[in-house]
N, C-alpha and C positions, 0 to 999 in steps of 0.2 A: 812879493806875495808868496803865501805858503802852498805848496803843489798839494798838501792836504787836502787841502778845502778850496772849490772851484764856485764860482758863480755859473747859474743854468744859462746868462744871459752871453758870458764868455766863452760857453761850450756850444752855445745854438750858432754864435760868429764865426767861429774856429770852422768848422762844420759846413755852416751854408758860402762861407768863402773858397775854402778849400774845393769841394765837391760840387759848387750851382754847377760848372760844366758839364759834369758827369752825371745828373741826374737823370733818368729815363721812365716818364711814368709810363705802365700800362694799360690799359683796358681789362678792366677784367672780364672776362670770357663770360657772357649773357648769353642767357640759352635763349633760342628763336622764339619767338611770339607764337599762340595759338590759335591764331585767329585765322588762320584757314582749316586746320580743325576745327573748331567752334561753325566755320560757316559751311564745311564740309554737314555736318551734324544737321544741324538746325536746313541748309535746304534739302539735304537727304528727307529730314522727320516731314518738313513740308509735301514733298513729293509722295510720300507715304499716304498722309494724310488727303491728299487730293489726286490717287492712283487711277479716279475714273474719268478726269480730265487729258486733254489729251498734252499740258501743260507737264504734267510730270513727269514726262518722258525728259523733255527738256532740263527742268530739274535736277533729274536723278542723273543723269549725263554729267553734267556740272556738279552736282556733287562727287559724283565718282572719281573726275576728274581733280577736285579741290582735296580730296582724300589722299590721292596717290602722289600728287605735287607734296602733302607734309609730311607724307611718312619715308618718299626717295630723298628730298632736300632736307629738312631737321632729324636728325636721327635723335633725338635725346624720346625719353618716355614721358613726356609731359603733355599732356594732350594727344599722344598718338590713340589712346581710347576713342576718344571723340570722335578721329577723322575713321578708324573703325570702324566704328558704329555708323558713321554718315553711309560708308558705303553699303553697309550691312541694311540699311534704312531701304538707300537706291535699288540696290540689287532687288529687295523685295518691294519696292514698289514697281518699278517693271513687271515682274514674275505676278505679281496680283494684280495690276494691271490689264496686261494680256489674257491672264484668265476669264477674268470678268468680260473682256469686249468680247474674248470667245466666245463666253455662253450667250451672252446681250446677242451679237449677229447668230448663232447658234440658233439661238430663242423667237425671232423675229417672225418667223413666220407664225407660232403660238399665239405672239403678245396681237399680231392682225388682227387673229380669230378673236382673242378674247376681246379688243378693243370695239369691233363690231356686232359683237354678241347682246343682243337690246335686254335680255332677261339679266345677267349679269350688272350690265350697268343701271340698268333699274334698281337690283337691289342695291347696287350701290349708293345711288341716293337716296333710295328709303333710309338704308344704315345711315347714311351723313347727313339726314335731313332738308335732302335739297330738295326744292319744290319747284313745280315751273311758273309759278309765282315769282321764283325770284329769278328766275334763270329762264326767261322765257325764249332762249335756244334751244332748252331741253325738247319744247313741244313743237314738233315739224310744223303741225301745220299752223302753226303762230304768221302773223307776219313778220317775224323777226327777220326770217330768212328774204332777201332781197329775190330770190330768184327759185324755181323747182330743180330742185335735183333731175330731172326727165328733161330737163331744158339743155344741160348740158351733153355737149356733143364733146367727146372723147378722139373723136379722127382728124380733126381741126385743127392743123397745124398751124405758126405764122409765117 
């Protein structure tokens, strides 16, 4: 045969006889998953979203935590936003969180007065139409009430 001109079918033989021993395939280098950034995020935004619960504390812990696991173990920038932002999410649902239960226990002895305050709530159901027609708790001395308020003894321990 002529060394000119070769068949592909003779060069693929040559080749895969010679060389099957020596071949070594690799893995090509795949960059880590997102998915603890992504769940970093999403339960950060949760915790955000539900800051006056006393759940988000939990939440934002675990997020915080899901953040700092992808951003010490994956170094690559692909989704390191995400885990980010989860934390940046957490951080400020804490921090708005705790402000709010401040003022709410802060507030409590106000919200007392005003929930006792009979002119108050009166107009409030004027405003919202409520009648003691329909709400015949509204009107004390209804029989709704099983018992008097004067009936209850307060020092009665069991």
């Amino acid at each position: 045969m002529n060394e000119d001109y070769m068949f592909e079918d003779e060069d693929y033989k040559e080749a895969s006889s010679e060389e099957a021993a020596y071949v070594h395939y690799e893995k090509p280098e795949k960059e880590g998953s997102i998915g603890l950034a992504v769940a970093s995020f999403v339960v950060g935004l949760l915790s955000l979203i539900f800051f006056l619960t006393g759940i988000n504390f939990l939440g934002a812990l675990g997020s915080i935590i899901l953040g700092i696991i992808f951003i010490a173990v994956f170094k690559q920038k692909r989704g390191r936003g995400f885990a980010i932002a989860g934390i940046i999410c957490s951080v400020l649902s804490i921090v708005v969180g705790f402000v709010a239960w401040a003022f709410i226990i802060n507030n409590l002895d106000n919200l007392m007065v005003l929930s006792n305050d009979d002119e108050v709530t009166q107009y409030l159901y004027d405003f919202y139409g409520i009648t003691e027609d329909e709400y015949p708790m509204l009107n004390q001395n209804s029989d709704a009430f099983p018992f008097d308020a004067g009936e209850i003894d307060m020092d009665d321990t069991l």
